[in-house]
C-alpha atoms as an extended CHARMM CRD file, in Angstrom:
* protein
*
       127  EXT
         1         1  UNK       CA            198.3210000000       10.7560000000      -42.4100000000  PROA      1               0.0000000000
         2         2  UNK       CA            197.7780000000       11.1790000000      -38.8720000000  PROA      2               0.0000000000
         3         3  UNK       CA            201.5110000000       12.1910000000      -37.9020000000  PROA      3               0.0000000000
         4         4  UNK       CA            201.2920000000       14.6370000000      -40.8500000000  PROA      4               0.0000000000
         5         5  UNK       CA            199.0540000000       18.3840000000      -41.3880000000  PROA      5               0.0000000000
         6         6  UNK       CA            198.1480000000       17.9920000000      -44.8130000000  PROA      6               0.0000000000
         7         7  UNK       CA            196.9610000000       21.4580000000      -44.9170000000  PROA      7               0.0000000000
         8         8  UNK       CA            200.7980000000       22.6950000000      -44.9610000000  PROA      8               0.0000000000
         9         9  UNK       CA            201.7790000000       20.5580000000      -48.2410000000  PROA      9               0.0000000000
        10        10  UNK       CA            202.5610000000       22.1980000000      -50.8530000000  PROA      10              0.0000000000
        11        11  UNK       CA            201.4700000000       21.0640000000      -54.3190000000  PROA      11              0.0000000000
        12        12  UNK       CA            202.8180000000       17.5160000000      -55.1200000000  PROA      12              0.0000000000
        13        13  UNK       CA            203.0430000000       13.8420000000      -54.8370000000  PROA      13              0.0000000000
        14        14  UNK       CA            203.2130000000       12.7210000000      -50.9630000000  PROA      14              0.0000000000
        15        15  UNK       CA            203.6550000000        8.8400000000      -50.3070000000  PROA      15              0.0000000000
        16        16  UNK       CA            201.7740000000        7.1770000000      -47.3360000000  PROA      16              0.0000000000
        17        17  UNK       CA            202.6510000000        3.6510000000      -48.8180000000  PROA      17              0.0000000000
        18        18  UNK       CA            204.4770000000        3.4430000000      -51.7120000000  PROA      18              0.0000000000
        19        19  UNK       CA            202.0370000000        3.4680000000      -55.1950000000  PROA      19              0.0000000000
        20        20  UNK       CA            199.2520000000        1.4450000000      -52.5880000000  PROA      20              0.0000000000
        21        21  UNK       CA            198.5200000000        5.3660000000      -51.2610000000  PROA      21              0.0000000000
        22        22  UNK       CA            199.6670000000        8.1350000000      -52.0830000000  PROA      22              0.0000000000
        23        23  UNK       CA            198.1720000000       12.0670000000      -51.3860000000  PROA      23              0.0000000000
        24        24  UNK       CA            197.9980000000       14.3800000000      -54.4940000000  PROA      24              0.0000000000
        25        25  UNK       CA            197.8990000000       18.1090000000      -53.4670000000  PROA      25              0.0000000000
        26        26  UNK       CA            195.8650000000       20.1330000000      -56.2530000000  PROA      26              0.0000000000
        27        27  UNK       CA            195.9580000000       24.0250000000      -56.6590000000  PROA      27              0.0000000000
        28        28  UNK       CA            193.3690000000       25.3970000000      -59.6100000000  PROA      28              0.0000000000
        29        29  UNK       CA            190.5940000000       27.2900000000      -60.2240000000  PROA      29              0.0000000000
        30        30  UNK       CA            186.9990000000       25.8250000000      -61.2070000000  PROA      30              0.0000000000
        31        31  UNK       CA            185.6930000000       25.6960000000      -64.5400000000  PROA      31              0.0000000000
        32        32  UNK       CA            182.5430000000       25.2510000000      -66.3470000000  PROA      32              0.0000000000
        33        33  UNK       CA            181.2130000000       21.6820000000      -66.4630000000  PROA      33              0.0000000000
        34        34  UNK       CA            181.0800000000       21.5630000000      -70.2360000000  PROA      34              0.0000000000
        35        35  UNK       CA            185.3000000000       22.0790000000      -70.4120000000  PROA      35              0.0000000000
        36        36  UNK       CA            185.5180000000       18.7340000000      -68.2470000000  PROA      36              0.0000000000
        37        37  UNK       CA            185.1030000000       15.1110000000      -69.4450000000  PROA      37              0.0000000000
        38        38  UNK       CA            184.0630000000       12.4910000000      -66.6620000000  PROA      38              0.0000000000
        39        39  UNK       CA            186.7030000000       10.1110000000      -65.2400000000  PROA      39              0.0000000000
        40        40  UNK       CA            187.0520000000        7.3500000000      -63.7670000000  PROA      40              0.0000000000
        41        41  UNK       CA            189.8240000000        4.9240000000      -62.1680000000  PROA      41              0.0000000000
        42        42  UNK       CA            190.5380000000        1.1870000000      -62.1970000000  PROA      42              0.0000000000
        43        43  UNK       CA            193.2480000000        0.5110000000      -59.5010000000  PROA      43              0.0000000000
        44        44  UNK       CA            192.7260000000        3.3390000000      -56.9900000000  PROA      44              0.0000000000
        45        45  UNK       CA            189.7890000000        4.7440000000      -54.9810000000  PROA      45              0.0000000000
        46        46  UNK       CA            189.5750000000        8.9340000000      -55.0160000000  PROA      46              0.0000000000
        47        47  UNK       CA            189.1620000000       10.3900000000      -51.4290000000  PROA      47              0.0000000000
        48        48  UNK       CA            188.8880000000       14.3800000000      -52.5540000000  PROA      48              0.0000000000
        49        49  UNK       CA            189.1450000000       16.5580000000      -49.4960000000  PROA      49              0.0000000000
        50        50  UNK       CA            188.4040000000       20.5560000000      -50.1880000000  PROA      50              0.0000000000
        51        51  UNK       CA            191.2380000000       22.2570000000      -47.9500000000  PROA      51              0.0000000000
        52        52  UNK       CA            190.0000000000       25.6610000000      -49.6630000000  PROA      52              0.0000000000
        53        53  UNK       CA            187.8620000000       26.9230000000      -51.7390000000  PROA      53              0.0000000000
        54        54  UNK       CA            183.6800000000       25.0570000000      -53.2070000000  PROA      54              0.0000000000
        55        55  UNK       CA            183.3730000000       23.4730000000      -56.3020000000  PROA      55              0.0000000000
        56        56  UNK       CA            181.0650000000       20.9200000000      -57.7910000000  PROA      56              0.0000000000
        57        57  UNK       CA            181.7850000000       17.2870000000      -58.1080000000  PROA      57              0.0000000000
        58        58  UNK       CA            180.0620000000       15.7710000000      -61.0530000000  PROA      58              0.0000000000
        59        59  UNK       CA            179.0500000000       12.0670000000      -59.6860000000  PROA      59              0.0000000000
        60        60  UNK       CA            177.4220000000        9.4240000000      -62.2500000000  PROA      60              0.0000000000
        61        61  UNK       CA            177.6490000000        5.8380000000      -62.3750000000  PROA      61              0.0000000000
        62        62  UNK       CA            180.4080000000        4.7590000000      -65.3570000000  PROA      62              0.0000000000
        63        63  UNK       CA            177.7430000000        2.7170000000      -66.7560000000  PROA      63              0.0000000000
        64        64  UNK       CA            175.6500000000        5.6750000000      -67.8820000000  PROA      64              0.0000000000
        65        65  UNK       CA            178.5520000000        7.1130000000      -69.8760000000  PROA      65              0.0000000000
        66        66  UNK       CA            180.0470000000        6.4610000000      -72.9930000000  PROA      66              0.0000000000
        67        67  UNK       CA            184.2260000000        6.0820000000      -72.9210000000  PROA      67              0.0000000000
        68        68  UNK       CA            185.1630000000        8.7610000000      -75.2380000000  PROA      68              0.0000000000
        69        69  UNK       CA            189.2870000000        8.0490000000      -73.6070000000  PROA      69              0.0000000000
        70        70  UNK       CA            190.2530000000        4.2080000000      -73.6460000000  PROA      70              0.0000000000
        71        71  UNK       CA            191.7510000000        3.5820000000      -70.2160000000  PROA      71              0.0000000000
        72        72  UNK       CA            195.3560000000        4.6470000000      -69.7060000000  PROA      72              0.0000000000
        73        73  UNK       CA            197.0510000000        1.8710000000      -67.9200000000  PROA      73              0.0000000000
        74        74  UNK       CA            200.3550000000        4.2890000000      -66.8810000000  PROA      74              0.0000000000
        75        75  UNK       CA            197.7290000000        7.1150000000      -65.5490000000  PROA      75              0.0000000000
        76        76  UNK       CA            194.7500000000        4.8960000000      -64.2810000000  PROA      76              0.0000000000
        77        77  UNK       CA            192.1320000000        6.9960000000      -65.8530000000  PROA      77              0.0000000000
        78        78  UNK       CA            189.5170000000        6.1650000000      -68.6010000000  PROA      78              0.0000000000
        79        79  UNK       CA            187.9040000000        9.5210000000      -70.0200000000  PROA      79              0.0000000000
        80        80  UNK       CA            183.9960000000        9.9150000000      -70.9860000000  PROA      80              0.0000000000
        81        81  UNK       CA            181.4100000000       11.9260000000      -71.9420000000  PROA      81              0.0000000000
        82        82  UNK       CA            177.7800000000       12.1210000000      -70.7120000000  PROA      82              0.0000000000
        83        83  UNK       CA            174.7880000000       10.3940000000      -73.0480000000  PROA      83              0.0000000000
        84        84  UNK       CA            172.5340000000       12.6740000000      -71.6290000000  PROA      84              0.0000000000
        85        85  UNK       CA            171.5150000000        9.9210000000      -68.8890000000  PROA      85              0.0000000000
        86        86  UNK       CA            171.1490000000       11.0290000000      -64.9540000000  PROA      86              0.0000000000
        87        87  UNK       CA            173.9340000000       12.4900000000      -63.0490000000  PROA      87              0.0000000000
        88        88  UNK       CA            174.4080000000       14.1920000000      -59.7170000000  PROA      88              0.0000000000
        89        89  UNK       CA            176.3980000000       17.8600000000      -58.8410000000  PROA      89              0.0000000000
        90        90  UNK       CA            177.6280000000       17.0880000000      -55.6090000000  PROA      90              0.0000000000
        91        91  UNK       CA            178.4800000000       20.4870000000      -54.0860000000  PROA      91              0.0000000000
        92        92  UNK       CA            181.6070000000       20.2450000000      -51.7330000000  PROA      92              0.0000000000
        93        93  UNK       CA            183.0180000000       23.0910000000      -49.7450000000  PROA      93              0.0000000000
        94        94  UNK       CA            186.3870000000       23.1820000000      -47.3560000000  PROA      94              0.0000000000
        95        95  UNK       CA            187.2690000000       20.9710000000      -44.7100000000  PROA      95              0.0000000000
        96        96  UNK       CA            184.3970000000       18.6410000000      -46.6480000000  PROA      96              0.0000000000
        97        97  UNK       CA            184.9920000000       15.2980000000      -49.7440000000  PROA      97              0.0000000000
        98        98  UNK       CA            183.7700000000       12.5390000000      -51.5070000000  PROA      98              0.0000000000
        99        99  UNK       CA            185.1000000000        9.1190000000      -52.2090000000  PROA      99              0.0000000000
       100       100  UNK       CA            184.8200000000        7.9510000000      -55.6660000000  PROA      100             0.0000000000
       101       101  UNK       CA            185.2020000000        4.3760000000      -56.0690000000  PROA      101             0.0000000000
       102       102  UNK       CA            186.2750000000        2.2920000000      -59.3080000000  PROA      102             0.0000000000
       103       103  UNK       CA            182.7520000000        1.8610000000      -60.7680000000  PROA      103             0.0000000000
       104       104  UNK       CA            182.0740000000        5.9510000000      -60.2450000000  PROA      104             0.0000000000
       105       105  UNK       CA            182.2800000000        8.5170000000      -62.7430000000  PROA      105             0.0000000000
       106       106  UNK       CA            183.3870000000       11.5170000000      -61.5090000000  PROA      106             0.0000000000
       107       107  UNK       CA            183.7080000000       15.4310000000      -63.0270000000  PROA      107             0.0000000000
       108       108  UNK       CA            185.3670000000       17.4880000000      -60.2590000000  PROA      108             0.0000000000
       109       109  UNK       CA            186.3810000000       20.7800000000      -60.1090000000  PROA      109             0.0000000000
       110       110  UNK       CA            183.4670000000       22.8900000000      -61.5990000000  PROA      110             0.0000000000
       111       111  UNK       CA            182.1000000000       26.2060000000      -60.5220000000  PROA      111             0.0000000000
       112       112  UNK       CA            179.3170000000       26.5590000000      -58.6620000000  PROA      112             0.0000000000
       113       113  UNK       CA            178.2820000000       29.6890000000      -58.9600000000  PROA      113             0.0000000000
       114       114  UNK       CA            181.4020000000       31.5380000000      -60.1840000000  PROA      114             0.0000000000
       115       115  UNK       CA            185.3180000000       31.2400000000      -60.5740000000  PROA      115             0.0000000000
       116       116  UNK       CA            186.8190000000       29.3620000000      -57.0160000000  PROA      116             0.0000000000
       117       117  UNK       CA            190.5040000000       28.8080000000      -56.4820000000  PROA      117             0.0000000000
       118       118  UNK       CA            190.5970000000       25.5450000000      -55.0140000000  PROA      118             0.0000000000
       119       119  UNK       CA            193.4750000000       23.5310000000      -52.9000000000  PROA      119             0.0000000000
       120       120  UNK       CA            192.8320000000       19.8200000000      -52.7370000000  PROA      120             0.0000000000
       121       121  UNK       CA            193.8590000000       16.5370000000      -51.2820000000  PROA      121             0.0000000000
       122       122  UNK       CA            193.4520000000       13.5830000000      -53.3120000000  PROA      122             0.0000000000
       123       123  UNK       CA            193.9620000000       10.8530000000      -51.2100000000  PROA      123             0.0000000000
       124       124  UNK       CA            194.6230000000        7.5890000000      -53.9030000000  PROA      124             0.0000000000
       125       125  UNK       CA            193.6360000000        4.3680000000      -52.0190000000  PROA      125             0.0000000000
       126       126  UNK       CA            194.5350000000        0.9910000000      -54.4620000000  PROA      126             0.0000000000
       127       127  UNK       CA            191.9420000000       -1.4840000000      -54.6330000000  PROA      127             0.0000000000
C-alpha cells in the first residue's frame, strides 16, 4: 500500500497479499438505512476509507442483532437485522474510515442528509 496511490484505482479487486489482504475499490451512491441489512465478517477485518464523497456507517455490536442471513462461508458475510437494541451512525467523510472488526456489526453506505456518490477503499485484513 505504500508503493501504490490508491486514489487512482479504478473499481476492483487489488491484492496486497494474496486472500490474507486484499483492497476492494467501491463506486455507489448512499441509500436510506432501512434498504440495508447489518453485516458482519468472520475471517477478515474491514478498514473503510472514504476517498470521496460522506455517508453514514451504521456500527452495533453483532450481539445486539438477530442473524436474519446464516453466514456465507465463500463471501465471509453473515446478514442481520436490528431488534431495536442500541446502535451508533458513525458519520465518515473523505480522506476519513473506520475499522470494523469480526465481532462488529456494521451498515455502511447510508445517506446522511441526502443522495452521496461515494468511492471507497475497503481494505480486507484476515484475522
Amino acid at each position: 500500500m505504500e508503493s501504490n496511490d490508491i486514489y487512482s484505482l479504478s473499481g476492483g479487486r487489488y491484492e496486497i497479499a494474496g486472500d490474507s489482504a486484499f483492497i476492494l475499490i467501491e463506486e455507489y451512491y448512499t441509500v436510506p438505512a432501512t434498504e440495508k441489512l447489518w453485516e458482519s465478517h468472520e475471517k477478515y477485518i474491514d478498514i473503510q476509507l472514504v476517498m470521496n464523497g460522506s455517508e453514514y456507517m451504521g456500527y452495533s455490536p453483532k450481539d445486539f442483532l438477530n442473524i436474519k442471513i446464516e453466514y456465507s462461508v465463500e463471501n465471509d458475510i453473515i446478514f442481520y437485522e436490528n431488534n431495536n437494541k442500541e446502535h451508533s451512525n458513525i458519520m465518515v467523510h473523505k480522506n476519513h474510515f473506520c475499522i470494523f472488526f469480526p465481532e462488529d456489526a456494521h451498515k455502511p453506505g447510508l445517506h446522511i442528509k441526502e443522495v452521496s456518490r461515494v468511492i471507497k477503499a475497503v481494505i480486507k485484513v484476515m484475522v
